[in-house]
PDB file of the backbone (N, CA, C, O) and the ligand in Angstrom, with CONECT records:
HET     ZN  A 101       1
ATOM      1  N   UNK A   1     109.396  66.526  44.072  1.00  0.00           N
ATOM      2  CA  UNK A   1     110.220  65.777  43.128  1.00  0.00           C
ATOM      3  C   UNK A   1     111.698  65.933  43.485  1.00  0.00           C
ATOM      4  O   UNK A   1     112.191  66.931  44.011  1.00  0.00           O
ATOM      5  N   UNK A   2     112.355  64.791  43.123  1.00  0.00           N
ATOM      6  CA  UNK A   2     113.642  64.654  43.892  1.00  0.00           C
ATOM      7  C   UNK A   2     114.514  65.710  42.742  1.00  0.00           C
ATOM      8  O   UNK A   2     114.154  65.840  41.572  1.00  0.00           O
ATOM      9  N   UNK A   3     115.838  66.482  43.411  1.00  0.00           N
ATOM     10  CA  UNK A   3     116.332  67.518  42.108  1.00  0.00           C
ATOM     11  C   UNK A   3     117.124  66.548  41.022  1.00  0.00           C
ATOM     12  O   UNK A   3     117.398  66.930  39.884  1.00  0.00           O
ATOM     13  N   UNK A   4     117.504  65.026  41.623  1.00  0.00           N
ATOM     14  CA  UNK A   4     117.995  64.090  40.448  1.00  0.00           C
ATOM     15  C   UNK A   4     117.030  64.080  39.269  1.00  0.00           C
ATOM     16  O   UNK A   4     117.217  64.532  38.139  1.00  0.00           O
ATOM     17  N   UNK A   5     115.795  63.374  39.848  1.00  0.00           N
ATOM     18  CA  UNK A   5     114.660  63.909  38.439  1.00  0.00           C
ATOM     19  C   UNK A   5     114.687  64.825  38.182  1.00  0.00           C
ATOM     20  O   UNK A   5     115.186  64.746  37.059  1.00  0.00           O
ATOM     21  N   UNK A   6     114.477  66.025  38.401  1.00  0.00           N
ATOM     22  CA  UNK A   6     114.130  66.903  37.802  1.00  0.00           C
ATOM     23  C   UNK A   6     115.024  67.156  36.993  1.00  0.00           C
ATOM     24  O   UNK A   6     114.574  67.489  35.896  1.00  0.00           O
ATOM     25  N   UNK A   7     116.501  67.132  37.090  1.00  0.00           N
ATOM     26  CA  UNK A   7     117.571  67.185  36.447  1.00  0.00           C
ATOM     27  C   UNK A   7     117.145  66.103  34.591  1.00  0.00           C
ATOM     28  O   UNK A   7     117.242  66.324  33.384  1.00  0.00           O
ATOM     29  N   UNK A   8     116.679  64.962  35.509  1.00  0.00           N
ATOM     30  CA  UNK A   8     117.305  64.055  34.106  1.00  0.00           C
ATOM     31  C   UNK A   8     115.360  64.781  32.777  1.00  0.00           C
ATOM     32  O   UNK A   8     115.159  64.825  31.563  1.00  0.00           O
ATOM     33  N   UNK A   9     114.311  65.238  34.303  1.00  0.00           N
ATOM     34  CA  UNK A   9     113.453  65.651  33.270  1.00  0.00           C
ATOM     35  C   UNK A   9     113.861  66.697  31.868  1.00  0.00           C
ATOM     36  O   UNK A   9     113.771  66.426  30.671  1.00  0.00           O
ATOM     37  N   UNK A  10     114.307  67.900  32.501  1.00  0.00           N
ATOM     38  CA  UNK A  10     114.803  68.917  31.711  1.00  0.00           C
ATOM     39  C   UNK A  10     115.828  68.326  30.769  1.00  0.00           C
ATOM     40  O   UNK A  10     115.771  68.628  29.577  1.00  0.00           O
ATOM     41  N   UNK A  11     116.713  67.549  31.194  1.00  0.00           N
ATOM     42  CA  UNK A  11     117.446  66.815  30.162  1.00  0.00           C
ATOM     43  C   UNK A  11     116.492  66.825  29.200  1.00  0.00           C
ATOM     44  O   UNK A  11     116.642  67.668  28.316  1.00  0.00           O
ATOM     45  N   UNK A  12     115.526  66.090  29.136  1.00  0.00           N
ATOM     46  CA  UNK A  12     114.785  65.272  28.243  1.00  0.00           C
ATOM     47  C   UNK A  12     114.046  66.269  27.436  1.00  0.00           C
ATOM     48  O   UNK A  12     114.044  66.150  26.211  1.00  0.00           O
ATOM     49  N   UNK A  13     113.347  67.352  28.082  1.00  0.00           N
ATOM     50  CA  UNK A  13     112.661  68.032  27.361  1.00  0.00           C
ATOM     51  C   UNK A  13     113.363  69.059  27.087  1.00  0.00           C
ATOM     52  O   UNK A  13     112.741  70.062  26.736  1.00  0.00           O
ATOM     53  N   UNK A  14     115.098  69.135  27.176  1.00  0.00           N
ATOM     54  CA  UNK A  14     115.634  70.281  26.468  1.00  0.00           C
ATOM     55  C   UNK A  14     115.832  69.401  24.816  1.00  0.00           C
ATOM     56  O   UNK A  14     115.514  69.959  23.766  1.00  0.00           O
ATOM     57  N   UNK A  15     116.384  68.022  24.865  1.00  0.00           N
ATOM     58  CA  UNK A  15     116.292  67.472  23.544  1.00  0.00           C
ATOM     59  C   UNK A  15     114.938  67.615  22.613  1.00  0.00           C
ATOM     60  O   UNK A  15     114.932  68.052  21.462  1.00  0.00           O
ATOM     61  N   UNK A  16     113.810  67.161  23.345  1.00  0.00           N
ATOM     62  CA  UNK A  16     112.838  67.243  22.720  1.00  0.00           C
ATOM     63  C   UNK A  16     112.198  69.000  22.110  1.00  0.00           C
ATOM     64  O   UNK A  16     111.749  69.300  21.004  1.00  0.00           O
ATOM     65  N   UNK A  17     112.383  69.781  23.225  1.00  0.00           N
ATOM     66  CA  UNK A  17     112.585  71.292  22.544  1.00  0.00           C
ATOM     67  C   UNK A  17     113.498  71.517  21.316  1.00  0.00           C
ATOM     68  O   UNK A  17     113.135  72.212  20.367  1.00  0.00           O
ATOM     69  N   UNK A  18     115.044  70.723  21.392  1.00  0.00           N
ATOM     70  CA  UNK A  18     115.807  71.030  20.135  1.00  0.00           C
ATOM     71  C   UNK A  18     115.434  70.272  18.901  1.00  0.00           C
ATOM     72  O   UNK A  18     115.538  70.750  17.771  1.00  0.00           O
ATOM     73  N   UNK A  19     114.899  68.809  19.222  1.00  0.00           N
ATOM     74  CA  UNK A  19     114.237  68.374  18.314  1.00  0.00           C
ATOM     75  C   UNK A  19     113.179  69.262  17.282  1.00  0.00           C
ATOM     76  O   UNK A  19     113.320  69.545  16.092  1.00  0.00           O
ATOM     77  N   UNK A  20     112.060  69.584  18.241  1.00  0.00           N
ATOM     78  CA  UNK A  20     111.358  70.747  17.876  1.00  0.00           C
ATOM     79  C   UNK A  20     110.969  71.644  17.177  1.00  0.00           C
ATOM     80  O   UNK A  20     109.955  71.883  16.522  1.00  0.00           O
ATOM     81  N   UNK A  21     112.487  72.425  17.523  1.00  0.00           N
ATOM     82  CA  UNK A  21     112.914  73.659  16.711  1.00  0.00           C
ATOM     83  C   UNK A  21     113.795  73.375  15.091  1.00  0.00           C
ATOM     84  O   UNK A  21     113.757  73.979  14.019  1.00  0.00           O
ATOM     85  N   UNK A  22     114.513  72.225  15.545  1.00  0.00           N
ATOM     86  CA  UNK A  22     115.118  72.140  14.499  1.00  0.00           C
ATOM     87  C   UNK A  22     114.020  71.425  13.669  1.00  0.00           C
ATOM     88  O   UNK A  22     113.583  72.315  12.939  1.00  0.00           O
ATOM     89  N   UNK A  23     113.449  70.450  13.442  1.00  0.00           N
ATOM     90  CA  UNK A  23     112.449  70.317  12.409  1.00  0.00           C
ATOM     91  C   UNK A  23     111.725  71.355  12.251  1.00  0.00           C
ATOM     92  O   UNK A  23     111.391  71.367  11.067  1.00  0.00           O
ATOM     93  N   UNK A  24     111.287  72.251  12.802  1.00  0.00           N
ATOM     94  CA  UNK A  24     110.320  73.422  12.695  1.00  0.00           C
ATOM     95  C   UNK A  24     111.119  73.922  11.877  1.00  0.00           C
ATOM     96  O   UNK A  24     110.614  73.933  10.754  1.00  0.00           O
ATOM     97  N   UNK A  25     112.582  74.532  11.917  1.00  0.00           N
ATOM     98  CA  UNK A  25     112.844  76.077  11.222  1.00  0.00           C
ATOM     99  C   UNK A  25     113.123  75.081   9.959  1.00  0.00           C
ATOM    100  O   UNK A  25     112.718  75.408   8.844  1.00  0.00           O
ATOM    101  N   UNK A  26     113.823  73.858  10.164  1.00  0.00           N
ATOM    102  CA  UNK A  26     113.977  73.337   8.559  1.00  0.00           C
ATOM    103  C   UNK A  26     113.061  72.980   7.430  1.00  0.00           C
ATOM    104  O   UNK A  26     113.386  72.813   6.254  1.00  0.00           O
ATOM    105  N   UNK A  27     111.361  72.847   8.184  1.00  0.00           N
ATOM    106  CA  UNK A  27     110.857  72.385   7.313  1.00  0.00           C
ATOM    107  C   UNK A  27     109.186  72.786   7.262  1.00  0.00           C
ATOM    108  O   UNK A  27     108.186  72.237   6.800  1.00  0.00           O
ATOM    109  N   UNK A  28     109.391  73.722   7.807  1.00  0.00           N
ATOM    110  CA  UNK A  28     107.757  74.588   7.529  1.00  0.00           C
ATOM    111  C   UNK A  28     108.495  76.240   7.171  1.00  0.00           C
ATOM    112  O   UNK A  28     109.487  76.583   7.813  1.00  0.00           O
ATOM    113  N   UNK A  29     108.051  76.926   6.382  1.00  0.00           N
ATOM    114  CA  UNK A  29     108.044  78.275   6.053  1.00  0.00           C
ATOM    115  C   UNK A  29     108.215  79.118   7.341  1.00  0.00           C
ATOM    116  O   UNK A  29     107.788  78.873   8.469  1.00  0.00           O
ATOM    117  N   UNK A  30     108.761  79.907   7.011  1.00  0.00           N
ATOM    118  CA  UNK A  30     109.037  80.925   8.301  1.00  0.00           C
ATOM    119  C   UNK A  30     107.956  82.123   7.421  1.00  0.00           C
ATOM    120  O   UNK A  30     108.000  82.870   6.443  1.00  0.00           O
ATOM    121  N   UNK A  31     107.038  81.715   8.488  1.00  0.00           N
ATOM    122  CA  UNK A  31     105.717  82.852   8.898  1.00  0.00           C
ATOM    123  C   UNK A  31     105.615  83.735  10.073  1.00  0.00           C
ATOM    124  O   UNK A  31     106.539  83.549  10.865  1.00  0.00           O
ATOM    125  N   UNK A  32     105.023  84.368  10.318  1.00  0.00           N
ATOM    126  CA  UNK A  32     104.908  85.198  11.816  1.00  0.00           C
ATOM    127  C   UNK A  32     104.293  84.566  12.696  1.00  0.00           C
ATOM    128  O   UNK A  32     104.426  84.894  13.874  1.00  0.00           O
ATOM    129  N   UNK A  33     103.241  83.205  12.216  1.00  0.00           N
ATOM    130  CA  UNK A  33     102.674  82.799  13.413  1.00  0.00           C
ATOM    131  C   UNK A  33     103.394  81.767  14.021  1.00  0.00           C
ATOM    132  O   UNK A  33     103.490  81.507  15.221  1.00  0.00           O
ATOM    133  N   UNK A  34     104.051  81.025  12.735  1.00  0.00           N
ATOM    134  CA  UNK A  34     105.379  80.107  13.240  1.00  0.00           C
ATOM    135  C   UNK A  34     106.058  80.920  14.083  1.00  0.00           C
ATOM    136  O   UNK A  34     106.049  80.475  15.231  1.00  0.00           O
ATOM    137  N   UNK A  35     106.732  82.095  13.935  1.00  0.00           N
ATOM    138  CA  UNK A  35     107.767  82.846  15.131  1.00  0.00           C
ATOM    139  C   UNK A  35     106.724  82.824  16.521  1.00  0.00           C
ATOM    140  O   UNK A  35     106.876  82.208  17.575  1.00  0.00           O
ATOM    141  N   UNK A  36     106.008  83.415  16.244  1.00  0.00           N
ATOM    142  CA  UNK A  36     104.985  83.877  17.821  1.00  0.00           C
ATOM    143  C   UNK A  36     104.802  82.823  18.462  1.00  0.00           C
ATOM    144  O   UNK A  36     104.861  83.068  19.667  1.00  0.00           O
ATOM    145  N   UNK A  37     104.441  80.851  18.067  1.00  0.00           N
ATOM    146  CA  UNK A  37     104.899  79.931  18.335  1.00  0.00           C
ATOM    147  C   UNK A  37     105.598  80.219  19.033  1.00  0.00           C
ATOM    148  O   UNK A  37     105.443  80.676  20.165  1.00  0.00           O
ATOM    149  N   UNK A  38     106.889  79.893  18.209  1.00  0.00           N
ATOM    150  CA  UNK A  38     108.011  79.348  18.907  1.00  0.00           C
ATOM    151  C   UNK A  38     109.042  80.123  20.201  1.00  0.00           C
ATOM    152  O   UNK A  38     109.950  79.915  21.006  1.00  0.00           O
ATOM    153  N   UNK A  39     107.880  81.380  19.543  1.00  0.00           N
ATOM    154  CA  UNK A  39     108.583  82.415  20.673  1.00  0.00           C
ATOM    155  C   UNK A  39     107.733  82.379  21.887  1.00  0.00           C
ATOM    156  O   UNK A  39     108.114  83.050  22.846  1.00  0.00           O
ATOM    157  N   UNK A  40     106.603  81.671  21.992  1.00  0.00           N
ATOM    158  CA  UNK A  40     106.048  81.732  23.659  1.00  0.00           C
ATOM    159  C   UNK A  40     106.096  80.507  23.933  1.00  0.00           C
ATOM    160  O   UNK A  40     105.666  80.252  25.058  1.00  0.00           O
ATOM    161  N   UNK A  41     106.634  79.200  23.041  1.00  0.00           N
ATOM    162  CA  UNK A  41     107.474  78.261  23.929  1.00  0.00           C
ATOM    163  C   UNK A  41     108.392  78.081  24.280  1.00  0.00           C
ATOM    164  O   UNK A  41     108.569  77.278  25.196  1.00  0.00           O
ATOM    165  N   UNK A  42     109.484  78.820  23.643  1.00  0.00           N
ATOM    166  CA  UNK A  42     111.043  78.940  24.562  1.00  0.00           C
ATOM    167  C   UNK A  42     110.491  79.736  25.639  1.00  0.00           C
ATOM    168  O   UNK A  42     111.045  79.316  26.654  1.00  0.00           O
ATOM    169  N   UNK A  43     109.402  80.998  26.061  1.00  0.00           N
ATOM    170  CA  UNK A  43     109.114  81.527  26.739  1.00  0.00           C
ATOM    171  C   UNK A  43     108.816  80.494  27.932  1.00  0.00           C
ATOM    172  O   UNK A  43     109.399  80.448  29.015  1.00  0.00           O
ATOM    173  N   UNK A  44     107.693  79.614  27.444  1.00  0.00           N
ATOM    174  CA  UNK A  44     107.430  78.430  28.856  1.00  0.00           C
ATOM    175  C   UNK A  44     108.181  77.652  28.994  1.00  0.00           C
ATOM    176  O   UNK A  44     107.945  76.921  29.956  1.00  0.00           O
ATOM    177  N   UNK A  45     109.562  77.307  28.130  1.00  0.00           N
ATOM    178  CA  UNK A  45     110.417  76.365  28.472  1.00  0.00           C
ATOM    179  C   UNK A  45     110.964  76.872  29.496  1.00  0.00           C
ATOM    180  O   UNK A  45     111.096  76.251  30.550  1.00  0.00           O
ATOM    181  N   UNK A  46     111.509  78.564  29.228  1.00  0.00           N
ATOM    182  CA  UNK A  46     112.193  79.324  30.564  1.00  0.00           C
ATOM    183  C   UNK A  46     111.740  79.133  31.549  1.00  0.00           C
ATOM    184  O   UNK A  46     112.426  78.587  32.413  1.00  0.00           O
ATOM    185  N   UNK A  47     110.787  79.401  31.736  1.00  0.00           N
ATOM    186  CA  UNK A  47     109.962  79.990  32.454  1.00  0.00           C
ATOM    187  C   UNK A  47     109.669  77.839  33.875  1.00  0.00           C
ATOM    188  O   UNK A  47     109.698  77.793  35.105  1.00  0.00           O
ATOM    189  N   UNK A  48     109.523  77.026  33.206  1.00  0.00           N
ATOM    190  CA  UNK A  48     109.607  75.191  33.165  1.00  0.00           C
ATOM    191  C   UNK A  48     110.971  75.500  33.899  1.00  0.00           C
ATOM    192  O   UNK A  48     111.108  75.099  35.055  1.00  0.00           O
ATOM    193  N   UNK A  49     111.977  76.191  33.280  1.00  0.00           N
ATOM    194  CA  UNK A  49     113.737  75.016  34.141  1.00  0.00           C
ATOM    195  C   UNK A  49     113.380  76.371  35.520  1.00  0.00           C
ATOM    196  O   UNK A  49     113.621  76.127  36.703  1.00  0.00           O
ATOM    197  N   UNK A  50     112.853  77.589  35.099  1.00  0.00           N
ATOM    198  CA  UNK A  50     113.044  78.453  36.503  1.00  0.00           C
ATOM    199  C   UNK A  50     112.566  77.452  37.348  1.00  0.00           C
ATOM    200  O   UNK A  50     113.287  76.720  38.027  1.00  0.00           O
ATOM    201  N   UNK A  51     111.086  77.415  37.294  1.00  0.00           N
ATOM    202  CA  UNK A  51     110.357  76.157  38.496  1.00  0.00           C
ATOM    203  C   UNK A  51     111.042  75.404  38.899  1.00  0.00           C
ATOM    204  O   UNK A  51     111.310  75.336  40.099  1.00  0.00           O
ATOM    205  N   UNK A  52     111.703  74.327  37.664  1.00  0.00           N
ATOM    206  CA  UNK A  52     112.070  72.796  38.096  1.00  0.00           C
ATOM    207  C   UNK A  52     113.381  73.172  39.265  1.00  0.00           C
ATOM    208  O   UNK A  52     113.390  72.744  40.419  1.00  0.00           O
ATOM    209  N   UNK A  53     114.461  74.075  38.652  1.00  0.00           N
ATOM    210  CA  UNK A  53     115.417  74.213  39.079  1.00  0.00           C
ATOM    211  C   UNK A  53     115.495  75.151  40.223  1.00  0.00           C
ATOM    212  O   UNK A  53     116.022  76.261  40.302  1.00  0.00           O
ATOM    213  N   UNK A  54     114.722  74.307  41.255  1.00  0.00           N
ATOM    214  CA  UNK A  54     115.077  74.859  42.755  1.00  0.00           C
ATOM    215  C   UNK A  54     115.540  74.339  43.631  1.00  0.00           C
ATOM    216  O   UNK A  54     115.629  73.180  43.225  1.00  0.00           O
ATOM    217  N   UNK A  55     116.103  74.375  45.059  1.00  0.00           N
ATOM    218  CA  UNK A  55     116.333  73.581  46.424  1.00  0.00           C
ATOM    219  C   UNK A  55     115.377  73.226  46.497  1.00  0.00           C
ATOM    220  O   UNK A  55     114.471  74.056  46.423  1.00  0.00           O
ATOM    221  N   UNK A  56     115.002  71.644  46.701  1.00  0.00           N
ATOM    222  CA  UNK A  56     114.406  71.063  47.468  1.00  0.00           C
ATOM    223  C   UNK A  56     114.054  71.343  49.147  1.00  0.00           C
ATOM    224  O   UNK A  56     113.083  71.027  49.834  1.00  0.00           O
ATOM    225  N   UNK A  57     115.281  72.067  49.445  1.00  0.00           N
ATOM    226  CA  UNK A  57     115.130  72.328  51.064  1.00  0.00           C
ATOM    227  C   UNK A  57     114.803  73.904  50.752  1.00  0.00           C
ATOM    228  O   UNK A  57     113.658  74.231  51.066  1.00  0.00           O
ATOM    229  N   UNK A  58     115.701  75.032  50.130  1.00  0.00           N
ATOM    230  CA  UNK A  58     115.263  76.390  51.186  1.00  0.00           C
ATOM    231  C   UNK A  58     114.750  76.910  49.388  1.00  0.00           C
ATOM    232  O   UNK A  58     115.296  77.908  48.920  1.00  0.00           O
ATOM    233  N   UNK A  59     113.864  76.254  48.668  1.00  0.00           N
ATOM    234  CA  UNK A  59     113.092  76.873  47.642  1.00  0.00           C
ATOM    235  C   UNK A  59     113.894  77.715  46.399  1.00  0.00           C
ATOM    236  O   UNK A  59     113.410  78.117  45.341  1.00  0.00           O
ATOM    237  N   UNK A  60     115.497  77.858  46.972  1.00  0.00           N
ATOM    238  CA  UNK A  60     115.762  79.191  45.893  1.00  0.00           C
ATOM    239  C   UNK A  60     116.198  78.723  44.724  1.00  0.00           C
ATOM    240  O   UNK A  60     116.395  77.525  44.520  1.00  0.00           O
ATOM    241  N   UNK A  61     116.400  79.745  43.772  1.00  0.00           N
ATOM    242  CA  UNK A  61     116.546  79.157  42.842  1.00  0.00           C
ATOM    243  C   UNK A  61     118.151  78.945  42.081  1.00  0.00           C
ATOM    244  O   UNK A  61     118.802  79.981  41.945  1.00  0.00           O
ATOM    245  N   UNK A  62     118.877  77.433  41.519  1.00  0.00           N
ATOM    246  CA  UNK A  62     120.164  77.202  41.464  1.00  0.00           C
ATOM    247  C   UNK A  62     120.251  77.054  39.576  1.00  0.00           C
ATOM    248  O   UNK A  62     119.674  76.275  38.816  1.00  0.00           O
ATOM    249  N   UNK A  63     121.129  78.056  39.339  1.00  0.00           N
ATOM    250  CA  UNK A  63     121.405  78.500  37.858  1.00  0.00           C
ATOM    251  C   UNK A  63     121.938  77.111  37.000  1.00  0.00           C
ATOM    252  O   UNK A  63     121.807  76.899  35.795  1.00  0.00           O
ATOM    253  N   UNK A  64     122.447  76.422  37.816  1.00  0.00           N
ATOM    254  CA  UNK A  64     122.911  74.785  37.076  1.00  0.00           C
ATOM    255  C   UNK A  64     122.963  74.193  37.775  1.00  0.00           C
ATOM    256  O   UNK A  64     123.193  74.374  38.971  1.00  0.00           O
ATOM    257  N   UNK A  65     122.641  72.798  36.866  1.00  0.00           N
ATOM    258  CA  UNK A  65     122.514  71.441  37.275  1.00  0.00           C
ATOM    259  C   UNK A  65     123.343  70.364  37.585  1.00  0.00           C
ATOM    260  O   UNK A  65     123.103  69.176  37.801  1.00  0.00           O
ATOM    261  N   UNK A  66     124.286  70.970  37.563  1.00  0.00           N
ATOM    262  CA  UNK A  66     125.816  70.407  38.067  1.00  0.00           C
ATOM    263  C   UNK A  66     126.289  70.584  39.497  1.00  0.00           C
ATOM    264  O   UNK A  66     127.100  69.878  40.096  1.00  0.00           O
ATOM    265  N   UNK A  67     125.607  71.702  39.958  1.00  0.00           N
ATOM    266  CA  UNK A  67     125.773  71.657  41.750  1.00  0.00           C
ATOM    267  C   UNK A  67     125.073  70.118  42.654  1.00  0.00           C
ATOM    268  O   UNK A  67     123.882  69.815  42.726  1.00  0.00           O
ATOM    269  N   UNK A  68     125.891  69.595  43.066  1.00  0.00           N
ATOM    270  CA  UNK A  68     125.615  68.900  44.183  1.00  0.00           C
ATOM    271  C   UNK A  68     125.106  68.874  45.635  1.00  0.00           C
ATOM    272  O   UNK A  68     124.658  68.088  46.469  1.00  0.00           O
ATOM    273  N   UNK A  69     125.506  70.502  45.430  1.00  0.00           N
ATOM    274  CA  UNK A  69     124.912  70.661  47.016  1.00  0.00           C
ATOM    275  C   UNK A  69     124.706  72.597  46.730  1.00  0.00           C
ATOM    276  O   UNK A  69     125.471  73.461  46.302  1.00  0.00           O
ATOM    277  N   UNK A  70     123.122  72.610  47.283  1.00  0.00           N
ATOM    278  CA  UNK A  70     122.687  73.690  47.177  1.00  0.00           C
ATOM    279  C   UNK A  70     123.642  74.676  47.717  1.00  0.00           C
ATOM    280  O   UNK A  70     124.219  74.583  48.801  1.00  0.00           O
ATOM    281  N   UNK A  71     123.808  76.101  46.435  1.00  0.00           N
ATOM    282  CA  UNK A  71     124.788  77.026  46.840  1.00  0.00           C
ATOM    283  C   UNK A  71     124.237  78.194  47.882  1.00  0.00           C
ATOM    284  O   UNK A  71     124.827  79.149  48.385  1.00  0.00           O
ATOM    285  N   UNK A  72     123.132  77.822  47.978  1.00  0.00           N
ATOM    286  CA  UNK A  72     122.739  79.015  49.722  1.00  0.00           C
ATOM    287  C   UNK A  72     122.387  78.026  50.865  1.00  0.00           C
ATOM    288  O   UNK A  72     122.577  78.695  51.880  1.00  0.00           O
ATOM    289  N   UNK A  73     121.986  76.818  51.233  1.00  0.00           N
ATOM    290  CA  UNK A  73     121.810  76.401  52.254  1.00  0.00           C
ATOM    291  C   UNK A  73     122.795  75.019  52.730  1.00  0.00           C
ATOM    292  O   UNK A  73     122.939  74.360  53.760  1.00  0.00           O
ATOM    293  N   UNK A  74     123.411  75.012  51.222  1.00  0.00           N
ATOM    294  CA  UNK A  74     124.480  73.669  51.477  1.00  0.00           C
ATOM    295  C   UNK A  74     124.105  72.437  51.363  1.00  0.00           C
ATOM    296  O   UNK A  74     124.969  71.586  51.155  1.00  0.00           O
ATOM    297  N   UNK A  75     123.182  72.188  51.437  1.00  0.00           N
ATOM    298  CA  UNK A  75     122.276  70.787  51.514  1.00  0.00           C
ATOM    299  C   UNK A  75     122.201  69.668  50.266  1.00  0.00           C
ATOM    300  O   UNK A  75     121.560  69.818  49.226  1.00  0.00           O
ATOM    301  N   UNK A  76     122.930  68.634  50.595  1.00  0.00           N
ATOM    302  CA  UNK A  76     123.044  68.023  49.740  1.00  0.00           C
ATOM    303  C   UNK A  76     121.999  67.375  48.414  1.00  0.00           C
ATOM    304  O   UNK A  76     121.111  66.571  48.697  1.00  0.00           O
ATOM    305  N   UNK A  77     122.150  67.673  47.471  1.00  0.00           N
ATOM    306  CA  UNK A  77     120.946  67.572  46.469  1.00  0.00           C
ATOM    307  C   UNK A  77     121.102  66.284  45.686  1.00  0.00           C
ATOM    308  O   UNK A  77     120.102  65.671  45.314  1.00  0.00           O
ATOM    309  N   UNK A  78     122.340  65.850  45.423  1.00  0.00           N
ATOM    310  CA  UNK A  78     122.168  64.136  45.588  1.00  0.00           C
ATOM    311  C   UNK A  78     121.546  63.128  46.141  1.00  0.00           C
ATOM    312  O   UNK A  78     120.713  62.406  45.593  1.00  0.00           O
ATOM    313  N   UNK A  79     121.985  63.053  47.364  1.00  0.00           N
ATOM    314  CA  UNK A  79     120.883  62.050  48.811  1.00  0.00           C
ATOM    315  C   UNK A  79     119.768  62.887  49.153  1.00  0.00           C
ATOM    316  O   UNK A  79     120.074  64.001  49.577  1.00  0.00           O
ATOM    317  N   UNK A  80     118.814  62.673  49.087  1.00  0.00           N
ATOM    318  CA  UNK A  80     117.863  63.375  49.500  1.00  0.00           C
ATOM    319  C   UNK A  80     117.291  62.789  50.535  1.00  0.00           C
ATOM    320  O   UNK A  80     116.330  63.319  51.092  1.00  0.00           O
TER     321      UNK A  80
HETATM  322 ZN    ZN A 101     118.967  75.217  49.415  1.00  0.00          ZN2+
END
């Protein structure tokens, strides 16, 4: 997957995560199984941008999505 998608994916499913949460804490009871929820899906959300957010060329992994060009091999992540 090209890192432009992947970029605009996480976009999408960071809204839909805040969506989420915010109807969740506003409008169901805060229970323990609601927390344990919501606490092992921010867990796989983390766990989702680690994966998504890698070089396409040398695999590692880049902390934001605002780099244009991978910060260990240089390689442009725009043009692919
Ligand atoms: Zn790289």
């Amino acid at each position: 997957m090209k890192f432009q998608t992947r970029k605009k994916v996480i976009g999408i499913s960071s809204i839909i995560m805040g969506i989420y949460f915010f109807l969740n804490i506003l409008f169901t009871p805060f229970i323990e199984a609601q927390i344990i929820i919501l606490g092992i899906l921010l867990v796989l959300y983390c766990v989702f941008i680690i994966i998504m957010l890698r070089c396409p060329y040398c695999n590692k992994h880049i902390r934001s999505t605002k780099y244009n060009h991978c910060p260990y091999c240089g390689k442009d992540l725009v043009d692919e």
